[in-house]
C-alpha positions as CSV (number, residue, x, y, z in Angstrom):
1,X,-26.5,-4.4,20.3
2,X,-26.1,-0.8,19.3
3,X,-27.7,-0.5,15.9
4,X,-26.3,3.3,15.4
5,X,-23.0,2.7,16.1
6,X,-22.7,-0.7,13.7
7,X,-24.3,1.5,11.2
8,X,-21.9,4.0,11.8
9,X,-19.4,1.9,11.6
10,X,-20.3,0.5,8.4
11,X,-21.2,3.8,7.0
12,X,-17.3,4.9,7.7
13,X,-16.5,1.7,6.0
14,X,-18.7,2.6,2.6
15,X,-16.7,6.5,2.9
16,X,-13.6,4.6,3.1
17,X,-14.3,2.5,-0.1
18,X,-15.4,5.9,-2.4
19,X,-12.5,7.5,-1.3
20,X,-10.5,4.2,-2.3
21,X,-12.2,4.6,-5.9
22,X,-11.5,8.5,-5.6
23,X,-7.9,7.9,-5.2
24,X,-7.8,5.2,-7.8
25,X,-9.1,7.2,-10.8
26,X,-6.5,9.7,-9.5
27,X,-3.1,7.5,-9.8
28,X,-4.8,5.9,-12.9
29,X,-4.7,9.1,-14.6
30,X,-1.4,9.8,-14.2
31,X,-0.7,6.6,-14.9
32,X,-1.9,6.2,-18.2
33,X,0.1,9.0,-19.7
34,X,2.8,6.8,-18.7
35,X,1.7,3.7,-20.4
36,X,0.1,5.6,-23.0
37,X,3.4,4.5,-25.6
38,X,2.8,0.7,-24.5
39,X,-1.2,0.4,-24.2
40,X,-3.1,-2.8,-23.1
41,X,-4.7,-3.2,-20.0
42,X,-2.4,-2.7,-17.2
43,X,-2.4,1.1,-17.8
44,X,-6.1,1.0,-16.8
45,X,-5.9,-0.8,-13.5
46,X,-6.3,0.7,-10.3
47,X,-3.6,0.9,-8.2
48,X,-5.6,1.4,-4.7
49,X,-7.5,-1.7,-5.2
50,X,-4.7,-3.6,-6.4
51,X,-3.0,-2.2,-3.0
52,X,-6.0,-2.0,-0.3
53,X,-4.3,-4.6,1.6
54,X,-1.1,-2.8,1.9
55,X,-2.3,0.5,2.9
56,X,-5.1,-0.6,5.1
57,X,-2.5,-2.7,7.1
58,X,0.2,-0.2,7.3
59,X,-3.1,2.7,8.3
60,X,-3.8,0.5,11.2
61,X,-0.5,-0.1,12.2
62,X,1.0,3.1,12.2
63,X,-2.1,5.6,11.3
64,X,-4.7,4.4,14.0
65,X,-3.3,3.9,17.5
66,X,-4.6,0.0,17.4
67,X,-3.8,-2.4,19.9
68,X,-1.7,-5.1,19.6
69,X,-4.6,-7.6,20.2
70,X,-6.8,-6.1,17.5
71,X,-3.5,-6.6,14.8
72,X,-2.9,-9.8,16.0
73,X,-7.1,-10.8,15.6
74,X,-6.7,-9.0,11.6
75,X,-3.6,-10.4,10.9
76,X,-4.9,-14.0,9.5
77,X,-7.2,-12.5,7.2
78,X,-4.6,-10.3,5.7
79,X,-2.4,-13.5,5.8
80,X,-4.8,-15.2,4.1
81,X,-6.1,-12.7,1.5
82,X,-2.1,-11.9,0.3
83,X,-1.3,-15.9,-0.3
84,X,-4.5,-15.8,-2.2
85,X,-3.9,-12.7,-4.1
86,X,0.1,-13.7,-5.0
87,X,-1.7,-16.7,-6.6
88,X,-4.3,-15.1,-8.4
89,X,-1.4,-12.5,-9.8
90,X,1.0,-15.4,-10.8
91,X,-2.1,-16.7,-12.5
92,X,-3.3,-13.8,-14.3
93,X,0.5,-13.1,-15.9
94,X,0.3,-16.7,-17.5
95,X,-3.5,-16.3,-18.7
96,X,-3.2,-12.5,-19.4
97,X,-6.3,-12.3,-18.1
98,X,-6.4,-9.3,-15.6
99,X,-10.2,-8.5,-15.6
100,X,-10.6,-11.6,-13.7
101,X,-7.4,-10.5,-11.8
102,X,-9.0,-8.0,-10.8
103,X,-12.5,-9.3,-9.8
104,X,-11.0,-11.5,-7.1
105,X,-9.0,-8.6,-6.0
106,X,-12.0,-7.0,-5.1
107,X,-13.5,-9.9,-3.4
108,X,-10.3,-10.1,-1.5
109,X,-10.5,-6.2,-0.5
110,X,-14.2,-7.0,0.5
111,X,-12.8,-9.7,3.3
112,X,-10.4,-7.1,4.6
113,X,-13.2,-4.9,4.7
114,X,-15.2,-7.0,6.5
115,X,-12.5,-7.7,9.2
116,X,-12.2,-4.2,9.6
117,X,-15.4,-3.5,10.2
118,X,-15.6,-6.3,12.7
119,X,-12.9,-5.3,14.7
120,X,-11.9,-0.9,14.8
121,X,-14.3,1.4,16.1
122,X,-15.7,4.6,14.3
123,X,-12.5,6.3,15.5
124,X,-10.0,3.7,14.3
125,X,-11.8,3.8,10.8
126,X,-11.4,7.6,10.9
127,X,-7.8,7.3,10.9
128,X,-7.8,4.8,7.8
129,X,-10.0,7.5,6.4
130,X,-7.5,10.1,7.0
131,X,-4.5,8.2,6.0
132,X,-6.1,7.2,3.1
133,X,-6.5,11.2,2.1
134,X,-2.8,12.2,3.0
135,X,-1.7,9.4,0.6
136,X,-4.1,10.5,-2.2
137,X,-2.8,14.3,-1.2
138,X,0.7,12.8,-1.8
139,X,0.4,11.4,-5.2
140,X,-1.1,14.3,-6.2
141,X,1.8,16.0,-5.2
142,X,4.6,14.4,-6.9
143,X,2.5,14.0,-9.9
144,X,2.3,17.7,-10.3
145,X,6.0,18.5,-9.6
146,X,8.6,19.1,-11.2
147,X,12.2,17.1,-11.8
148,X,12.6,14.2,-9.6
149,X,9.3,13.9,-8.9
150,X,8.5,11.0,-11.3
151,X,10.4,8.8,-9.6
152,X,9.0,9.7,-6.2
153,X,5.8,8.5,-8.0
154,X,7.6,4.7,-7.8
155,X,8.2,5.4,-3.8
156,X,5.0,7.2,-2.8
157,X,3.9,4.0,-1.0
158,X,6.7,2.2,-0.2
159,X,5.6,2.5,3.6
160,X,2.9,0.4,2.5
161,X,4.5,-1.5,-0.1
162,X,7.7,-2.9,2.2
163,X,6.2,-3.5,5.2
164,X,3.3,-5.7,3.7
165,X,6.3,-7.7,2.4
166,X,7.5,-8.0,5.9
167,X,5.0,-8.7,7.6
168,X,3.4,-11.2,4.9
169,X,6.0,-11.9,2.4
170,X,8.8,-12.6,4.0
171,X,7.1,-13.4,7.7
172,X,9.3,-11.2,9.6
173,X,8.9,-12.7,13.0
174,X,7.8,-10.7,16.3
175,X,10.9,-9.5,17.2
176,X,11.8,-8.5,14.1
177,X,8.5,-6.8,13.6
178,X,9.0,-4.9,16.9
179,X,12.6,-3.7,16.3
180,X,11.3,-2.2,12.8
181,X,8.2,-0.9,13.4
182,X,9.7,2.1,15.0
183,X,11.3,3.7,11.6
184,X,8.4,2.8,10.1
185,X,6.6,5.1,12.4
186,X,8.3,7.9,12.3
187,X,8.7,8.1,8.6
188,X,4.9,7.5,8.3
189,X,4.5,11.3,10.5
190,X,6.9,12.8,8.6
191,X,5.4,12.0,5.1
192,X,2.1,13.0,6.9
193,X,3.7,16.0,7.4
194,X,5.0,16.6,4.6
195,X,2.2,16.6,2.7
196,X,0.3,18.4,4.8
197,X,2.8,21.4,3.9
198,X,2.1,20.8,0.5
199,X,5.1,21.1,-1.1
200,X,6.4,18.9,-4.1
201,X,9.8,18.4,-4.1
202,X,9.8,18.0,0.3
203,X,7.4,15.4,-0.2
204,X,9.7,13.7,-3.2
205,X,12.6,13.9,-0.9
206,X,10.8,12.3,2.4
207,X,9.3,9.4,0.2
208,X,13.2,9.1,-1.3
209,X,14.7,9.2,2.5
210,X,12.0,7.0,3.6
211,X,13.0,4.0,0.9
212,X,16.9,4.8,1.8
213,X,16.7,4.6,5.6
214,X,13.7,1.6,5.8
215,X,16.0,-0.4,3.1
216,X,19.0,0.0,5.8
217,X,17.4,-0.1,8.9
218,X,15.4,-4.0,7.2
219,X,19.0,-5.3,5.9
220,X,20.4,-4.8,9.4
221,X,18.1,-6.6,11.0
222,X,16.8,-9.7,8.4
223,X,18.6,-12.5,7.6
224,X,20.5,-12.8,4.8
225,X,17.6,-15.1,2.9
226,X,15.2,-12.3,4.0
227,X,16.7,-9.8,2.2
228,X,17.4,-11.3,-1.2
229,X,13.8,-11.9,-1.3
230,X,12.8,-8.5,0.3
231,X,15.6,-7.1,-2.1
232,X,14.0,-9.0,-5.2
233,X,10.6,-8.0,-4.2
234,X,10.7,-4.6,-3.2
235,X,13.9,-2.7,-3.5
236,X,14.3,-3.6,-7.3
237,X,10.9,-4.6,-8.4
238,X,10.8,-1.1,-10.4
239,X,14.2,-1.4,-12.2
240,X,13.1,-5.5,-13.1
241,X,10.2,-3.9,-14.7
242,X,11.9,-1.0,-16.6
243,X,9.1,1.3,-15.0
244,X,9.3,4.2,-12.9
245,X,6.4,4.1,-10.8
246,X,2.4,4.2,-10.8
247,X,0.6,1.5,-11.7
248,X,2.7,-1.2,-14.0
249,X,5.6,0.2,-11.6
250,X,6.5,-0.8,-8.1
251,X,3.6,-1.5,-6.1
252,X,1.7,-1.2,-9.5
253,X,-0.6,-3.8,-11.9
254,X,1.6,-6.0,-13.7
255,X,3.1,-7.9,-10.6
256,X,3.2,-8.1,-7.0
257,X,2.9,-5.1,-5.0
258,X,5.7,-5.2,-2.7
259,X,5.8,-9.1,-2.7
């Protein structure tokens, strides 16, 4: 056994987590301006931990070059840890009581964690690294922009957000899967992209065209049933709420996070 390179690899886990708790304080401060009218404790969640599952799934799908057979050995766990989570959510909105909410979350993120660490090498960690940074990047971003750019808040991680639905939610099967993925693809680059220009409003309109052409490309290719509950889940989640984004939002504390 190679001792450096588990340690490595565990290492690049532990970087992954910080920047996790990085990003989190990030969105959670823009997020509590916009619950500051409303209080209580949803404005003071943290979105990337509600939503490790989703980005970590859609990094190694789309942001780390991993095989098939190394999806197909994560995917139970990820199965696994979003039944349990939906239940703990659906619990916590009768009880009201979200620190504990929250403390299984994390126990949840640990398993994924775990898996991860299990099964990508240094490299493949990298890339969750790096996607992990471009998202934070992005955020950033449309926070700081002008018009419009609230509202790109509520689709900065729809990437994330619908295809966790598909793939867990709604159990898109193979061929489905495989007839999608490629949109989701290329609209992952060019938000990578994006950001890496910089630029507000581009990013607010390639998170906008992103939600438009993934919400046409899955309608054309679910079933009807499918897309009521995709539709329900993810497409109008943020107008159910009343909410524009961020934490409490799509995606955000408060309710499922694309599904």
């Amino acid at each position: 056994m190679n001792y450096r390179s588990s340690w490595a690899r565990i290492l690049s886990i532990v970087i992954l987590a910080l920047a996790i708790l990085i990003a989190g304080s990030i969105i959670t401060e823009t997020a509590e301006a916009q619950q500051a009218r409303r209080g209580g404790q949803r404005g003071r969640m943290d979105m990337t931990r509600m939503m490790y599952l989703e980005f970590t799934w859609a990094a190694v799908n789309f942001g780390c070059d991993v095989s098939a057979e190394k999806l197909a050995k994560l995917k139970p766990t990820y199965q696994g840890v979003y039944d349990k989570r939906q239940k703990v959510r659906a619990e916590a909105m009768q009880s009201r009581n979200f620190r504990a909410m929250m403390t299984s979350l994390d126990e949840h993120n640990k398993e994924i964690g775990a898996a991860l660490t299990k099964e990508l090498t240094e490299e493949e960690i990298a890339g969750l690294v790096t996607w992990q940074k471009s998202l934070t990047a992005l955020t950033q971003l449309l926070a700081g922009g002008q018009q419009g750019n609230r509202r790109g808040m509520g689709n900065a991680m729809y990437i994330e957000r619908s295809w966790a639905m598909l793939s867990f939610g709604m159990k898109a099967t193979d061929e489905q899967i495989a007839k999608l993925a490629p949109s989701y693809k290329e609209h992952s680059q060019l938000r990578a992209d994006a950001v890496e220009g910089g630029n507000a409003d581009l990013c607010n309109a390639v998170v906008d065209d992103a939600k438009a052409d993934i919400d046409a490309t899955v309608k054309n290719e679910v079933t009807e049933e499918q897309w009521k509950l995709y539709e329900e889940r993810v497409v109008n989640f943020g107008q159910r709420r009343g909410n524009r984004g961020g934490p409490g939002g799509p995606g955000g504390p408060g309710g499922p996070a694309g599904g």
